[in-house]
C-alpha positions in Angstrom: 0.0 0.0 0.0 1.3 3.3 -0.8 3.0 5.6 2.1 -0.1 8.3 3.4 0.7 11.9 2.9 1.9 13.2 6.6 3.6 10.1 7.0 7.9 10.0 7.4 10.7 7.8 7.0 13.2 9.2 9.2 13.4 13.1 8.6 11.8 12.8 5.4 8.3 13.8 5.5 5.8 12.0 2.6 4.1 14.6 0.5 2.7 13.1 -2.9 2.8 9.8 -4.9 4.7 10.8 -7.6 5.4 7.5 -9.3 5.6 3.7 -9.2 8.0 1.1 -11.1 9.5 -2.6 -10.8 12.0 -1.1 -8.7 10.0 0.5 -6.4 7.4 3.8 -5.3 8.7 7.0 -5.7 7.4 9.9 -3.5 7.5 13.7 -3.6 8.9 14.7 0.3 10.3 17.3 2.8 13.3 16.6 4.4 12.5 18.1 7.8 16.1 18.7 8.6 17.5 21.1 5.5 13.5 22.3 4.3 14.1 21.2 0.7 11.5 19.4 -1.2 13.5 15.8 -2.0 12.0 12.1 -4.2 12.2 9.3 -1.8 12.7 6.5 -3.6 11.5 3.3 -1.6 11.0 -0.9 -2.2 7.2 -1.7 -2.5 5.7 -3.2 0.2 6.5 -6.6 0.4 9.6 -6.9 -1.6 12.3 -6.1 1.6 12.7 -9.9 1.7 13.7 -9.9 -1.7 17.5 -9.6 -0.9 18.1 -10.1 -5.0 16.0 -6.7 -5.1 17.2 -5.2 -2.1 20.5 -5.6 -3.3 19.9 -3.9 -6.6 18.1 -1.0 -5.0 21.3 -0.5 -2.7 23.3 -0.8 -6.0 21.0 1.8 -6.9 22.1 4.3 -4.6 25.7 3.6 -4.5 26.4 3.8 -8.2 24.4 6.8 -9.1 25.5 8.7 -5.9 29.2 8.3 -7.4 28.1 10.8 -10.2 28.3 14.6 -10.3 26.3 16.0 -13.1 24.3 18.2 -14.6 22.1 15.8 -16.1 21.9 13.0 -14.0 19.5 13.5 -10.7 21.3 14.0 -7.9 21.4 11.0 -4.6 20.9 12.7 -1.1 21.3 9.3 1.2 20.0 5.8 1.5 18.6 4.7 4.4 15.7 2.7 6.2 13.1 3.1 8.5 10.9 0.5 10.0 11.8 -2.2 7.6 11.0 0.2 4.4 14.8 0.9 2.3 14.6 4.2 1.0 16.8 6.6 -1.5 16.4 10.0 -1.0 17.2 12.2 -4.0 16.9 15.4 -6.0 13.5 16.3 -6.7 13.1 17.3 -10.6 10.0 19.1 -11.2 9.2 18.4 -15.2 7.7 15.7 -17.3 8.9 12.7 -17.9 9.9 12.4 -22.0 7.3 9.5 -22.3 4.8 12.0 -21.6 6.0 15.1 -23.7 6.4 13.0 -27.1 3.8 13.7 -29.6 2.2 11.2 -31.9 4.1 12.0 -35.0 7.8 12.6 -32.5 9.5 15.4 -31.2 10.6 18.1 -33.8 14.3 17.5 -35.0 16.0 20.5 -33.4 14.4 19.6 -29.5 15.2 16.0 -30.0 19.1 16.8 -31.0 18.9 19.4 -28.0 17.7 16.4 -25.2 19.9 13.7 -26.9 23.2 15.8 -26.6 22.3 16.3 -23.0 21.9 12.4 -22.2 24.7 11.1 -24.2 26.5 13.6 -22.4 25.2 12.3 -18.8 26.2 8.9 -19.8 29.2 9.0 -21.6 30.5 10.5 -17.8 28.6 7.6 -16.4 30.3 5.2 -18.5 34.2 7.1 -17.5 33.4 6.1 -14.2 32.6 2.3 -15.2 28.3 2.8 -14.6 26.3 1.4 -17.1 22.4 2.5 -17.3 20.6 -0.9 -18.2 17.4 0.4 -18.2 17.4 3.7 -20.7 13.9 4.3 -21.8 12.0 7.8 -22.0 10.4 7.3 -18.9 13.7 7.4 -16.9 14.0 10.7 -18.9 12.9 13.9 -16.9 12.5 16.9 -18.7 12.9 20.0 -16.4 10.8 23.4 -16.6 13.6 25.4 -17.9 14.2 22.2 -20.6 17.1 20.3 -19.1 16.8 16.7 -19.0 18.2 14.6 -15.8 18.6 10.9 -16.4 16.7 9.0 -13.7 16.7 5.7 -11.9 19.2 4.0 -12.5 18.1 1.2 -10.6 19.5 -1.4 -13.0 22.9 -0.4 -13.1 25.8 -2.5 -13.1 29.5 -1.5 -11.9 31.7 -2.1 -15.0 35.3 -2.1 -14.9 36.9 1.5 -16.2 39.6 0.2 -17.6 39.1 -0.4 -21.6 38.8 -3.5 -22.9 38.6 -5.6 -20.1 36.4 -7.9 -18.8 32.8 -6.3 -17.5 33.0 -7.2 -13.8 30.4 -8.9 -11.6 29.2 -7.4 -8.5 28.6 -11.3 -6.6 28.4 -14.6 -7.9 24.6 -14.1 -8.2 24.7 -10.2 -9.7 21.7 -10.3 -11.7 23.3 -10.1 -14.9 23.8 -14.0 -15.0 22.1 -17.5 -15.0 20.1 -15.8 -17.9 18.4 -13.0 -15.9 16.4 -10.4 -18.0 16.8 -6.8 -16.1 15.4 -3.7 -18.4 12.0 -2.6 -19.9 11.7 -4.6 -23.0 11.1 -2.3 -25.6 14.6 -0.4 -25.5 16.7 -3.8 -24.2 19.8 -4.5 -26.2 19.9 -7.6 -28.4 22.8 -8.9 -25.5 20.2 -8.0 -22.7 17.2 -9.3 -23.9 19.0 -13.2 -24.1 20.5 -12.4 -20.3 24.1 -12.3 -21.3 26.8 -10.0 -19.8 26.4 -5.9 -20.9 28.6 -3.2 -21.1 28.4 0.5 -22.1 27.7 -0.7 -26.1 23.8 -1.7 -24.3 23.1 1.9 -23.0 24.1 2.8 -26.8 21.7 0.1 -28.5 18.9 1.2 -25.7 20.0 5.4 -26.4 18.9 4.5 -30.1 15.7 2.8 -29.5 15.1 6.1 -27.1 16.0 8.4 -30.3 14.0 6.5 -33.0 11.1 6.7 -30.5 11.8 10.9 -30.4 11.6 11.4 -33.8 8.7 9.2 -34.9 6.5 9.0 -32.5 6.9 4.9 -33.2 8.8 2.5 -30.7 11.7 0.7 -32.9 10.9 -2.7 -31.8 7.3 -3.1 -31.1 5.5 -6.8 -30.8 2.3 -8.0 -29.6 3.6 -9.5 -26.8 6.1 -9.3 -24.2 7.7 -12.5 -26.7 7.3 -11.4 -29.7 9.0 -7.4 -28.8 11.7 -9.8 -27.9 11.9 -11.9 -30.9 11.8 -8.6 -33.2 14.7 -6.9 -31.1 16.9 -10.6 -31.9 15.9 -10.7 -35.6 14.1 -8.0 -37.0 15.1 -4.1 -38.2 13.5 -1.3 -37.5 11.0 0.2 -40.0 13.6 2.8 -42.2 13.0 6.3 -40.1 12.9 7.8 -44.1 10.1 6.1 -43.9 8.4 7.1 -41.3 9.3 10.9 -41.7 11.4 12.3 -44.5 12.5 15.6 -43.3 15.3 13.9 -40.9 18.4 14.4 -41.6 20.2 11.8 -43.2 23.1 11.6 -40.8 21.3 11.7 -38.0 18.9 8.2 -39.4 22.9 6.8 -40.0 23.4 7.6 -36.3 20.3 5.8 -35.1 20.8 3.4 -37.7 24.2 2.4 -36.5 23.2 2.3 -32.4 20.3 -0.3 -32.8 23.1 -2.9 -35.2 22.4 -6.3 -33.1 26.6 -6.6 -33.2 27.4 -4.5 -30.6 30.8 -4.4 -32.4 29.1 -2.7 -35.2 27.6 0.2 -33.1 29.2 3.2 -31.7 32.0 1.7 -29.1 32.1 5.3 -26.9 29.1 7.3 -26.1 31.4 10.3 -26.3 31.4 9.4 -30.1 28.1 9.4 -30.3 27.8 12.6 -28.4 30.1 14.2 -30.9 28.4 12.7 -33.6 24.9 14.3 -32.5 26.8 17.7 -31.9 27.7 17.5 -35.2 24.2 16.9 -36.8 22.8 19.8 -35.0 25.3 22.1 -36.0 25.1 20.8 -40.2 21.0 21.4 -39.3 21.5 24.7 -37.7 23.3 26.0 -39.8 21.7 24.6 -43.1 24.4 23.9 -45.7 23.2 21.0 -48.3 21.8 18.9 -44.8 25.1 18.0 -44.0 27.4 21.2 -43.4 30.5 22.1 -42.2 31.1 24.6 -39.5 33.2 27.9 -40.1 33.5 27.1 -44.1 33.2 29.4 -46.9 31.0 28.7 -49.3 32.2 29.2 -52.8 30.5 31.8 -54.8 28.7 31.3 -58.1 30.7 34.3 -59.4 34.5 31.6 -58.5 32.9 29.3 -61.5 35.0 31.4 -64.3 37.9 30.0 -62.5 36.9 27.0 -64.8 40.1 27.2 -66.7 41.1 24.1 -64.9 44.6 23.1 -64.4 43.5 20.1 -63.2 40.3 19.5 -63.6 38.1 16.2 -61.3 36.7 14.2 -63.1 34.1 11.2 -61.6 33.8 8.4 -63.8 30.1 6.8 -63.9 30.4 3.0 -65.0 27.2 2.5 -68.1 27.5 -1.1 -67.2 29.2 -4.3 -65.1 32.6 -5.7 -66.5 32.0 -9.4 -66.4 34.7 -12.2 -66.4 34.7 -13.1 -70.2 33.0 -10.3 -72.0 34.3 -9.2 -75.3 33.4 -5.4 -74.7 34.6 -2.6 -72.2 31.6 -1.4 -70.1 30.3 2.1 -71.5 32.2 4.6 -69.8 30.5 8.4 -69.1 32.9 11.3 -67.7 31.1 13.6 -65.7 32.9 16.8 -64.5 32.6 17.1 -61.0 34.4 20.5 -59.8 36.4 22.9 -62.4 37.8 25.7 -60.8 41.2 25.4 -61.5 43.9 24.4 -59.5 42.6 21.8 -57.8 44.5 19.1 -56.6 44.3 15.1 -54.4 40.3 14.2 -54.5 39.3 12.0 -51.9 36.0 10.0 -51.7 34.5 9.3 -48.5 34.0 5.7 -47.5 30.4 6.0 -48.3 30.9 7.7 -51.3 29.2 10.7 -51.1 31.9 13.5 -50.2 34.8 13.8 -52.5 37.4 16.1 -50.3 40.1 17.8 -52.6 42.4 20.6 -52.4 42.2 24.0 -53.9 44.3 27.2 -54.3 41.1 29.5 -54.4 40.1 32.0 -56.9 43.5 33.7 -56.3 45.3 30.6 -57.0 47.5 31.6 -53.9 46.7 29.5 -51.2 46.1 25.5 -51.2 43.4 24.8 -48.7 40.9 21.6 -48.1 37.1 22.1 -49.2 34.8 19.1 -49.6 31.5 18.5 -51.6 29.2 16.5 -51.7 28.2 14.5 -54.9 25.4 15.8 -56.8 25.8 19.3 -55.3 27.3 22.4 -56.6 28.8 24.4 -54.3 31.5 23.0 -52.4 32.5 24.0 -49.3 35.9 24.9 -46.8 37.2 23.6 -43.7 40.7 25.1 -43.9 41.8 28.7 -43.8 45.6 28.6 -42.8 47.8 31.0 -45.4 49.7 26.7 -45.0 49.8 24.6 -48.2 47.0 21.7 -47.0 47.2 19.4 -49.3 46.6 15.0 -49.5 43.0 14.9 -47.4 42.3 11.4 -46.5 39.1 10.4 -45.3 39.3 8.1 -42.0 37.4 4.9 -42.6 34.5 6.3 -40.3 34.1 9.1 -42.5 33.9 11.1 -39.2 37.2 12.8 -40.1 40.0 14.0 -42.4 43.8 13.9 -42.3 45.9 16.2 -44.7 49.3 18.1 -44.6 50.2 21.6 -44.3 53.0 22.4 -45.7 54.2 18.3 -46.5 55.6 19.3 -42.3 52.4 18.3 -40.2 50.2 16.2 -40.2 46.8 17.7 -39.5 43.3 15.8 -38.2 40.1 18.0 -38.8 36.3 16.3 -38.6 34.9 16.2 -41.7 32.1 18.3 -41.0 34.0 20.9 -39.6 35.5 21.8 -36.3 39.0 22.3 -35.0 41.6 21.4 -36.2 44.1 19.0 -34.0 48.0 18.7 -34.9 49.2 15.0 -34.8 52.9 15.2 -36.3 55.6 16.3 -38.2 55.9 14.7 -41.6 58.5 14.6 -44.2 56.4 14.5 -47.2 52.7 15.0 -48.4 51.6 11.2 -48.7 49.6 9.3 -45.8 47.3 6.8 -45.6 44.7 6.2 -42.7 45.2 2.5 -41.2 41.9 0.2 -41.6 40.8 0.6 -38.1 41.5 4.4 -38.1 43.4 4.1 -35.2 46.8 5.3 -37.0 48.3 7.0 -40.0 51.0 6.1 -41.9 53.2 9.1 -42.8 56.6 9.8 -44.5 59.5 11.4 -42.1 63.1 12.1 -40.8 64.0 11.9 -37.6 67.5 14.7 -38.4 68.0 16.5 -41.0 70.2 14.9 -44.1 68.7 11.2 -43.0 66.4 9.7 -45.6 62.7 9.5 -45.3 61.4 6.9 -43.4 58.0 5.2 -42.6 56.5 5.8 -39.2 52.8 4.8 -37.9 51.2 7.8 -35.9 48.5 7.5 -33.1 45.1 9.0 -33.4 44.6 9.3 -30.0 47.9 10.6 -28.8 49.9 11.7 -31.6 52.9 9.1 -30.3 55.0 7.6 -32.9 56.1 4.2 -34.1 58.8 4.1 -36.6 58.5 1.5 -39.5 61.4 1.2 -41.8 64.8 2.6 -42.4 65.8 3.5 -46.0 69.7 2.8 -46.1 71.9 6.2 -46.4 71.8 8.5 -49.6 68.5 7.8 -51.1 65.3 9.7 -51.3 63.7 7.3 -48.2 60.6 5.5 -47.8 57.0 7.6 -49.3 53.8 7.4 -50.4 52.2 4.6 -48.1 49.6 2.6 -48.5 47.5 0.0 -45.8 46.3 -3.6 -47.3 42.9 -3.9 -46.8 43.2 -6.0 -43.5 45.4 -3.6 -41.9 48.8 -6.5 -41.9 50.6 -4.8 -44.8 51.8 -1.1 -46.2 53.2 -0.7 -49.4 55.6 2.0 -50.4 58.0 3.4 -52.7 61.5 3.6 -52.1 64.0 6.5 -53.7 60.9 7.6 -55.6 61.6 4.5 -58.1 60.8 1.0 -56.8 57.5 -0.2 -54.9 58.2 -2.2 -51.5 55.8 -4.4 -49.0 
């Protein structure tokens, strides 16, 4: 039976039902000691004995009292009072986001706004080894002054914070194992809905169902029973969000898209990616450039087209048919100018084929920098400025970023969208190549001046260096490398004449 208003627990004096879930009531109160309107969070009647339960709902307290955020409500104490265990936290006035999404979903600019918010409350939740478990929009408050505070987190699980290890058990009969199902079903992860072991990569696959659900109204996996939700969360795909309604941005449906893969190798590995990833969105939708825009660029003007007195002119070559093993004929080939300024220089394609990144001198013809465009459009755009020579941009294999040179000395990493720009290295010469797993770049360089150029792989993450291969004494050195597909082999040329592996 529910607690009566006027009655306490402790110092903490009930006001108002506010709420009810597997985990337990929670009630609007006055803590009688500090005046301050508090949630008391408590086990529902009959459930103490449940020490599977009661232990949860201390884990409850513990984990989320370890975080200090903006977004994620605050834990005052844990305590109990004639047999009830209690958690006593921030009160939140607002809505839950269950209750504030319309039929048709949330309009594209407030859902970016909330999702930035809780990726960012998680992604520190994750740094300090706290997984969610149970992400759904009713665990979602939105504030009056339109904050949202990540509630309950009732299911978490203490993960180690080191990367790549193990996920850690709490006892040897943590809830996690011998099959057990924890979460609402609807936003489970394909790991948690058949009771195996989570990690951060569930909040991620539970974030997208959360997103999907804020843009169309529609829950992504949806059955007619408690079963069959399950069954379609194992083996089914969400209806297309296109579908559903067409004036998404693309790269945000890619974003969802790639959060609700059942591989949880396939889907975003950090939620500080994703974070980024949604920053990025809302800025391209902000600011309104062909849908997916990069920040701080000048567009070129129509006027720049007379440059068209190409130097070197791009040129994209549309295949009129398949080459087939044994066929007498080349397949029709069509050219198809693609950008004719003049002077431009290294084109790129992105990995999914619809940027081409190139360098260009500029009307002037005075300054090399890196614009991008996407194909199809006319009007490409630029993400460098420096009075540098950037030159060679290479995509990343994510497509989230480009590395070029400035000046064949360093080795530059901008996002491919925009953004700052982050140093990474010296370089001896203008060639690089991204490694497979984008988690290096192979560049050209000398470690004194007079020695020969030699290969060295360079760190993404921290810029530290690994050298490669020593060219013997007076020769040009090793350039102009090149990853195998699987990432086990580079190719490169040698004294600017002969090819190596």
């Amino acid at each position: 039976m529910p607690l009566a208003p006027g009655s306490r627990l402790g110092p903490y004096e009930i006001l108002a039902l506010l709420g009810a879930g597997g985990m337990g009531e929670v009630y609007k109160a006055r803590d009688s000691r500090l005046d301050r309107a508090v949630a008391v969070k408590v086990l529902p009647s009959g459930k103490v004995a449940d020490s599977d339960r009661k232990r949860r709902f201390i884990q409850e307290a513990k984990a989320a009292s370890a975080l200090n955020d903006p977004h994620i409500v605050a834990i005052y104490d844990i305590s109990a009072d004639a047999g009830v265990d209690f958690i006593v936290m921030e009160y939140v006035p607002g809505k839950p986001l269950d209750q504030m999404i319309p039929q048709k979903g949330l309009r594209t600019a407030e859902t970016l706004r909330y999702a930035i918010q809780i990726a960012d409350a998680l992604a520190k939740a994750h740094a300090a080894g706290i997984i969610h478990r149970d992400l759904k929009p009713a665990n979602l408050m939105v504030t009056v002054d339109d904050q949202v505070k990540v509630l309950d987190f009732g299911l978490a699980k203490l993960i180690e914070p080191s990367i790549g290890a193990e996920a850690a058990t709490l006892t040897a009969c943590d809830a996690t194992e011998a099959g057990a199902i924890l979460g609402t079903i609807s936003y489970m992860s394909p790991e948690q809905a058949e009771g195996k072991s989570v990690d951060a990569r569930s909040d991620i696959f539970s974030f997208g169902s959360v997103l999907y659900e804020m843009l169309t109204g529609q829950k992504a996996f949806q059955g007619d029973s408690k079963l069959s939700t399950l069954s379609a969360i194992l083996r089914e795909e969400p209806k297309p969000i296109a579908q559903i309604a067409a004036d998404i941005p693309r790269d945000l449906g890619k974003i969802i898209q790639r959060c609700l893969r059942k591989d949880p190798d396939r889907r975003f590995q950090h939620m500080v990616d994703l974070k980024v990833a949604l920053q990025e969105v809302k800025e391209e939708s902000e600011s309104g450039a062909f849908g997916r825009t990069v920040a701080a660029v000048e567009p070129v003007s129509g006027r720049r087209w007379i440059y068209a007195a190409a130097v070197v002119t791009l040129l994209v070559l549309a295949l009129g048919g398949w080459w087939k093993f044994g066929r007498e004929h080349l397949p029709t080939l069509k050219i198809v100018p693609f950008a004719s300024f003049g002077s431009e220089w290294d084109p790129a394609f992105s990995p999914d084929g619809n940027l081409l990144a190139f360098s260009w001198a500029g009307p002037n013809r005075d300054n090399y920098d890196i614009y991008v465009q996407q194909i199809g459009a006319g009007t490409p755009l630029r993400l460098t400025t420096d009075p540098g020579e950037d030159r060679s941009p290479v995509f990343s294999p994510d497509g989230r970023y480009i590395a070029f040179t400035r000046n064949e000395r360093t080795l530059i990493l901008v996002p491919a969208l925009g953004g700052p720009e982050r140093k990474l290295s010296l370089v001896g010469a203008a060639n690089i190549d991204f490694s497979p797993d984008g988690k290096t770049i192979a560049i050209s360089d000398r470690e004194s001046a007079g020695d020969p150029l030699g290969l060295f792989l360079v760190s993404i993450e921290t810029g530290n260096r690994q050298r490669l291969t020593t060219a013997p004494p007076g020769i040009g050195g090793d350039t102009t490398p090149k990853f195998s597909l699987d990432g086990q082999r580079i190719a490169f040329e040698r004294n600017f004449l002969s090819i190596y592996g």
